[in-house]
C-alpha positions as CSV (number, residue, x, y, z in Angstrom):
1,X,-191.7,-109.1,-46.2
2,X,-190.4,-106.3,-48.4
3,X,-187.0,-105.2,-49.3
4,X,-185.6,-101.9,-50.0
5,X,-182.4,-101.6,-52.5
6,X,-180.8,-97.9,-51.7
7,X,-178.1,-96.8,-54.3
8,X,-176.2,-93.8,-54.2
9,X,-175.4,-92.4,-57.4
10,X,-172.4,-89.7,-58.6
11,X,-172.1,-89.6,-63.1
12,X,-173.4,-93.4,-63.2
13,X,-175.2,-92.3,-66.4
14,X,-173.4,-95.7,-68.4
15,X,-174.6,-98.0,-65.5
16,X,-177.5,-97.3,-65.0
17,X,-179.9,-99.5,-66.9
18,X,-177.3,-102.5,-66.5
19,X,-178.1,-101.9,-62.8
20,X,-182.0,-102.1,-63.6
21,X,-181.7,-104.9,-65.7
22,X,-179.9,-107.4,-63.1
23,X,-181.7,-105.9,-60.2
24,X,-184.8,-106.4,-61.8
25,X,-184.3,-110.3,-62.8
26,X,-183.0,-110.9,-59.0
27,X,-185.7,-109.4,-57.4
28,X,-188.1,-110.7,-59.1
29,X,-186.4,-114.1,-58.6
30,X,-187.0,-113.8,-55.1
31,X,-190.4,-113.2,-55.0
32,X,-191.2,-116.7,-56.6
33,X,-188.5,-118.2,-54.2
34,X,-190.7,-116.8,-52.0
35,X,-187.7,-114.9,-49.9
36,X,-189.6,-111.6,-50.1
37,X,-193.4,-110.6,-51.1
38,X,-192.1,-107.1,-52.5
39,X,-189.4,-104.9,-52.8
40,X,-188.4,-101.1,-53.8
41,X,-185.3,-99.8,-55.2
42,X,-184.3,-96.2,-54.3
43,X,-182.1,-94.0,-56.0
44,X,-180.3,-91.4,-54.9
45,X,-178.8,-88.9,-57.3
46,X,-175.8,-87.0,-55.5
47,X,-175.8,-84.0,-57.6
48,X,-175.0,-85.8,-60.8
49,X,-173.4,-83.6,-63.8
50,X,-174.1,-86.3,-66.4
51,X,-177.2,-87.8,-67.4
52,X,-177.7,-89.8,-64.4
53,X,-180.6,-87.8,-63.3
54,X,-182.5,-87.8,-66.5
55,X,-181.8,-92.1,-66.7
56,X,-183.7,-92.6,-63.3
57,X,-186.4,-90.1,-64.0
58,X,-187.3,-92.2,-67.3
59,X,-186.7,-95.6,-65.2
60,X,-189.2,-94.3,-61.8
61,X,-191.8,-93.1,-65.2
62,X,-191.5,-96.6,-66.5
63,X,-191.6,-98.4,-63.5
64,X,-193.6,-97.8,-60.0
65,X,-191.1,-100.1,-58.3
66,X,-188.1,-97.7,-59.0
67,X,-188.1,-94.4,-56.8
68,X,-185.6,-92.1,-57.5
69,X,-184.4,-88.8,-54.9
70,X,-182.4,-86.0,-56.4
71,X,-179.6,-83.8,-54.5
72,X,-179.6,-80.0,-54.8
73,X,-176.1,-81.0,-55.0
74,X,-173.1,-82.7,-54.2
75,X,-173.3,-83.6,-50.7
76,X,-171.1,-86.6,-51.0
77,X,-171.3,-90.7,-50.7
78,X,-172.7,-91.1,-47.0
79,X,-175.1,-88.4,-47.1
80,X,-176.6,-90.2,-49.8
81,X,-176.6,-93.4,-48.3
82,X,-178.4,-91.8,-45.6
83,X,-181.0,-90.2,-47.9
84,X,-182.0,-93.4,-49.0
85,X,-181.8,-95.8,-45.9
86,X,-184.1,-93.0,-44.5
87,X,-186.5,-93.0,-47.2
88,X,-186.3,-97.0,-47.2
89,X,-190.0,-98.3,-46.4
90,X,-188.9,-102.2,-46.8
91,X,-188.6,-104.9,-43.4
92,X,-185.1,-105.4,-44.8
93,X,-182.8,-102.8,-46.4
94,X,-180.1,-103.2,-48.5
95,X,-177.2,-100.7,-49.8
96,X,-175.1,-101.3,-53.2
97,X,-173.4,-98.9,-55.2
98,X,-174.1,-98.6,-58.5
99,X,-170.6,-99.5,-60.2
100,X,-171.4,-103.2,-59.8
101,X,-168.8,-104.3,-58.4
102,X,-169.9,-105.1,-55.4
103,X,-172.6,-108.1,-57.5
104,X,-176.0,-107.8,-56.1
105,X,-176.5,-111.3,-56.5
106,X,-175.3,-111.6,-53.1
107,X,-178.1,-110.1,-51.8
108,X,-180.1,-113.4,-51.9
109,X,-177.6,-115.0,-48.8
110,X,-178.1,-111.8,-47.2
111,X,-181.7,-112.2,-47.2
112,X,-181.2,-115.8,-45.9
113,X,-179.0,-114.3,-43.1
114,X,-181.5,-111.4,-42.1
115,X,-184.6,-113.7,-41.9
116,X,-182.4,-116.2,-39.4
117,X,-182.0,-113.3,-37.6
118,X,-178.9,-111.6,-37.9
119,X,-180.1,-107.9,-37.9
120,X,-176.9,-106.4,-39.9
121,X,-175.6,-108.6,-42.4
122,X,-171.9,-107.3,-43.9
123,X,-170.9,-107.8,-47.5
124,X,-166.6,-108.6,-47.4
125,X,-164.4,-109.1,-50.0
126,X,-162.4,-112.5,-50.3
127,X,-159.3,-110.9,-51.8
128,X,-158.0,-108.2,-52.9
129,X,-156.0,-110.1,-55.4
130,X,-157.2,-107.6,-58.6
131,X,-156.5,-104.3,-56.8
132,X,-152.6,-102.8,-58.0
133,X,-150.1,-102.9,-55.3
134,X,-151.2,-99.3,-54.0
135,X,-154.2,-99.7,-53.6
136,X,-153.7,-103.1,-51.4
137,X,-151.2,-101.4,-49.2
138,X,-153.4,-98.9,-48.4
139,X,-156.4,-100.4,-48.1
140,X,-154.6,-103.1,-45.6
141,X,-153.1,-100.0,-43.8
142,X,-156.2,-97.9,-43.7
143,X,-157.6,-101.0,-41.8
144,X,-155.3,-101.3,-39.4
145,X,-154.5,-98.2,-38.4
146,X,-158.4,-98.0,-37.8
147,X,-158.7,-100.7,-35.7
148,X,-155.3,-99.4,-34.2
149,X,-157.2,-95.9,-33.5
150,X,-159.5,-98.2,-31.6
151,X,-162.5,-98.0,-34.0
152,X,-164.4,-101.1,-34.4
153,X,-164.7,-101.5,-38.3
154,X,-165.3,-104.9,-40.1
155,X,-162.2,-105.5,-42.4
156,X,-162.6,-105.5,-46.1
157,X,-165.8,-104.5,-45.7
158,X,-167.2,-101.3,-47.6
159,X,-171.0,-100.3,-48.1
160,X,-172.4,-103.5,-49.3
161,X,-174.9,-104.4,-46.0
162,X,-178.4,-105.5,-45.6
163,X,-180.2,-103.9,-42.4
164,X,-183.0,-105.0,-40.4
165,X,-186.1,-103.0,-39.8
166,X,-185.0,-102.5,-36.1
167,X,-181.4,-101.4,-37.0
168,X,-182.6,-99.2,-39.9
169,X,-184.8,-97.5,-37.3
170,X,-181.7,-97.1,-35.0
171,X,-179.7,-95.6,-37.5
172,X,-182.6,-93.3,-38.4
173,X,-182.0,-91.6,-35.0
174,X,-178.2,-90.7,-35.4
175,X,-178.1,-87.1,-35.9
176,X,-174.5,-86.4,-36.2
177,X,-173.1,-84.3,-39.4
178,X,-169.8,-86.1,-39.9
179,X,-170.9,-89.6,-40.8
180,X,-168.4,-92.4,-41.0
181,X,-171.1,-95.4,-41.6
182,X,-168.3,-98.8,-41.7
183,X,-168.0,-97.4,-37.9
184,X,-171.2,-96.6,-37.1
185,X,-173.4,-99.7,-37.9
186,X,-170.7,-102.1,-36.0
187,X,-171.0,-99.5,-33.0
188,X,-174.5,-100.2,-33.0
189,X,-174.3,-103.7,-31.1
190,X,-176.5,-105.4,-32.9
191,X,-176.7,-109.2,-33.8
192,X,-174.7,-109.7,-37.3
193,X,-173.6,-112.0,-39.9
194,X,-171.4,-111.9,-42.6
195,X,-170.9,-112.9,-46.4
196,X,-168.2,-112.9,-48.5
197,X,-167.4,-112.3,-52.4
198,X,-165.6,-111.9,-55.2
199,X,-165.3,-107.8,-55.9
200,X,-165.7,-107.7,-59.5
201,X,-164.5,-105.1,-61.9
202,X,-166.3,-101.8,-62.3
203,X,-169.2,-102.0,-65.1
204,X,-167.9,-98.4,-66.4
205,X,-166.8,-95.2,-65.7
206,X,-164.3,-93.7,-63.2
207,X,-163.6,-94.8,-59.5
208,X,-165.1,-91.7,-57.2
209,X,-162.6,-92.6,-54.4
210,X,-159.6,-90.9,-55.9
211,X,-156.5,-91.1,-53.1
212,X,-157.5,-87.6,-51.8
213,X,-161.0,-88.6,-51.3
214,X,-159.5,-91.6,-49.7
215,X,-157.1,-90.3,-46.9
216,X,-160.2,-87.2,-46.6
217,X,-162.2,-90.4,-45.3
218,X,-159.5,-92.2,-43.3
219,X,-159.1,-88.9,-41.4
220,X,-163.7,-88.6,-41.0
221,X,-163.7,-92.1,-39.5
222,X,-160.9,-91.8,-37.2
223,X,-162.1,-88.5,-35.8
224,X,-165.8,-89.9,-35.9
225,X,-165.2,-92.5,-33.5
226,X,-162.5,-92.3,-31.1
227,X,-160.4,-89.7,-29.3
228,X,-157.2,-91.5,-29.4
229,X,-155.5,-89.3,-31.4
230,X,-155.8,-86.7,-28.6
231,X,-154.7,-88.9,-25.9
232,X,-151.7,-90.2,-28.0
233,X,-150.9,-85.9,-27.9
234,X,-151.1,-86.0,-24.5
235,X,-148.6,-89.2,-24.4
236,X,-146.4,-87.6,-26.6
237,X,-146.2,-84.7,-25.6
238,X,-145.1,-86.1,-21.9
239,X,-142.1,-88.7,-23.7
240,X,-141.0,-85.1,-25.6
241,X,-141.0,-83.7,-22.3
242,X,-138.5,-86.5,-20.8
243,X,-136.3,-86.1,-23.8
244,X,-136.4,-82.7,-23.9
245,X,-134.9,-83.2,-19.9
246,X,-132.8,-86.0,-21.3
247,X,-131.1,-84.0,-24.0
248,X,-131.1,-81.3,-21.6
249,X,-128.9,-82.7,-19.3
250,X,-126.5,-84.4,-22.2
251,X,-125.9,-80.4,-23.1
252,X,-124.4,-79.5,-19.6
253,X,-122.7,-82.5,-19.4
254,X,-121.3,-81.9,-22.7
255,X,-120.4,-78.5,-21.8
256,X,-119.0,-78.5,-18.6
257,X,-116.5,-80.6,-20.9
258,X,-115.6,-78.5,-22.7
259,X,-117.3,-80.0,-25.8
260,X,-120.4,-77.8,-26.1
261,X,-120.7,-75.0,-29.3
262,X,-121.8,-71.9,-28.5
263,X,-125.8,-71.5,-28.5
264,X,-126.3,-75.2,-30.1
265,X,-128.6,-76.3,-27.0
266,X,-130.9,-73.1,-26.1
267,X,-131.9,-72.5,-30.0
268,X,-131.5,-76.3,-31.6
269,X,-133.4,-78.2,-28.9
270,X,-136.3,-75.7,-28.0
271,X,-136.9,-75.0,-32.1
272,X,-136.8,-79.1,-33.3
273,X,-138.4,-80.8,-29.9
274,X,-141.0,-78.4,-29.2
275,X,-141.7,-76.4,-32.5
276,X,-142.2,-79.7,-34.8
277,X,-144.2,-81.6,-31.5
278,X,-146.0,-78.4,-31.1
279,X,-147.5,-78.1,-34.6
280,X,-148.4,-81.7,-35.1
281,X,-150.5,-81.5,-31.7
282,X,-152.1,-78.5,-33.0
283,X,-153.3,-79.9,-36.5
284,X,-154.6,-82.9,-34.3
285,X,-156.8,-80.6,-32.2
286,X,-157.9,-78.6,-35.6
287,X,-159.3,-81.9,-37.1
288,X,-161.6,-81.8,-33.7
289,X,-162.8,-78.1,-33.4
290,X,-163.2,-78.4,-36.9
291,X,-165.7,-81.4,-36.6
292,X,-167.8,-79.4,-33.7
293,X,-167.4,-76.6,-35.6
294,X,-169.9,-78.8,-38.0
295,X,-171.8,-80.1,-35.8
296,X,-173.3,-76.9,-33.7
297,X,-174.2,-75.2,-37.5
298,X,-176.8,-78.3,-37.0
299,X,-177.2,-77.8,-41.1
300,X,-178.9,-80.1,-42.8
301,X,-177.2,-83.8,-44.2
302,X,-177.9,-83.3,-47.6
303,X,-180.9,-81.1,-49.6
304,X,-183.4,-83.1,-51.4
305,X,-184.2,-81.1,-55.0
306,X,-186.4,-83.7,-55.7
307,X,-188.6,-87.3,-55.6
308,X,-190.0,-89.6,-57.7
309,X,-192.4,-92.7,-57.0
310,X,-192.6,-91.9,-53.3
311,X,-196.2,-91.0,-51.9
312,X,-194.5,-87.7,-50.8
313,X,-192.7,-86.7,-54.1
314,X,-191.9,-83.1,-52.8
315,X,-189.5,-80.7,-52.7
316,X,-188.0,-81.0,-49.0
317,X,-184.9,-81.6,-47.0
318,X,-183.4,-84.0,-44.7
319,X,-184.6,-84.2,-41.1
């Protein structure tokens, strides 16, 4: 039974080795508990412009166990996910990013869970008790709206996950560009389990979810995984329709009483019940062209630069 860590990395430079360090006392733990019989951790290198790159290369020189695959460049978070889940040669495969605060030593339950047969295993937060008031709003709307959207998402639950060998394969033969995994693993059916923790406090460095980053994503899931959004236009549009007739008929009314000012109903209604409707519906459609406008390119996930440790360690690209 071997396990595969995958962790995506972005300027982790100050992390890294505390990430080794723990990883490598927990792994090894759990080949004398007798949990695994080996195991392989994989990073990925997103296009880093600190030293990350040169921290895994001397860790994968030092240590067979460590492979390492770097980015031509910055492809972003899920790509690299990908990268490494597809590289991922272990019965069991786990994803952590490399802040630490998601604690790795969770990964021993998961372990438990997978081998009792749960083939997706979810890592979710208690609490958000240590997040500011922002950043708890959000999260707890971003949820909701999601499942309002209609897209089946576990809540409080990130990237932290442990796949089976038969749901890793699954996910191997997703081709899509826009990739919004929290949906697409639960969409996969599969038998799961789920374990809670304590989020702890990023190790060090910066968060790489700034707000921007984080409504960019709201908008990739949504758009990913349901078509609401267009049949909500559709609803609209027919309610702005019947109070475009409503207010229609309140203007004749109103001026075959006398009451009316001149030009108020053929230029106000028109421009604020059609024009402001009109635009919104518009942007919606956008975000969908826009997405098959991506997918037909049928350009590559992400660019592999390089590999280290793997029996391949070539230049190359994604599938």
């Amino acid at each position: 039974m071997k396990l595969s860590v995958v962790i995506p990395c972005f300027n982790e430079e100050q992390v890294i080795d505390e990430v080794y360090g723990r990883l490598k006392i927990l792994l090894n733990s759990y080949i004398e508990k007798q949990l695994i019989d080996d195991y392989e951790v994989i990073y990925v290198d997103d296009g880093s412009s600190d030293g990350t790159l040169s921290a895994l290369k001397r860790l994968a020189a030092s240590d067979k166990q460590i492979k390492a695959i770097s980015f031509s460049g910055n492809f972003g978070h899920q790509p690299a996910l990908t990268a490494g889940l597809h590289h991922a040669e272990g019965d069991m495969a786990v994803s952590l990013d490399a802040d630490l605060q998601d604690p790795p030593e969770i990964i021993e339950q998961m372990i438990i869970r997978c081998r009792a047969g749960a083939d997706i295993v979810y890592g979710v937060r208690q609490d958000r008790k240590d997040d500011t008031f922002f950043k708890r709003t959000t999260a707890v709307a971003f949820y909701k709206f999601m499942t309002l959207m209609g897209v089946n998402i576990i809540y409080n639950h990130a990237d932290y996950r442990m796949l089976s060998r038969p749901a890793l394969e699954a996910f191997k033969t997703y081709g899509e560009v826009n990739r919004f995994l929290r949906g697409m693993f639960p969409a996969m059916g599969f038998k799961h389990s789920v374990v809670t923790y304590k989020r702890e406090r990023r190790f060090a460095g910066t968060t790489k979810y700034p707000l921007k980053k984080m409504v960019s994503f709201a908008v990739e899931g949504i758009t990913s995984f349901t078509n609401f959004p267009l049949r909500l236009a559709s609803v609209l549009g027919f309610i702005n329709f019947a109070a475009a007739a409503v207010l229609g008929l309140w203007a004749i009314a109103t001026k075959l009483k006398g009451g009316a000012v001149p030009g108020w109903a053929s230029i106000v209604l028109p421009i604020y019940l059609f024009g402001g409707i009109q635009l919104m519906f518009i942007g919606i459609l956008s975000e969908y062209v826009g997405k098959i406008y991506m997918e037909v390119k049928h350009r590559p996930l992400f660019i592999i630069r390089e590999k280290y440790n793997f029996d391949d360690d070539n230049h190359g690209k994604s599938p």
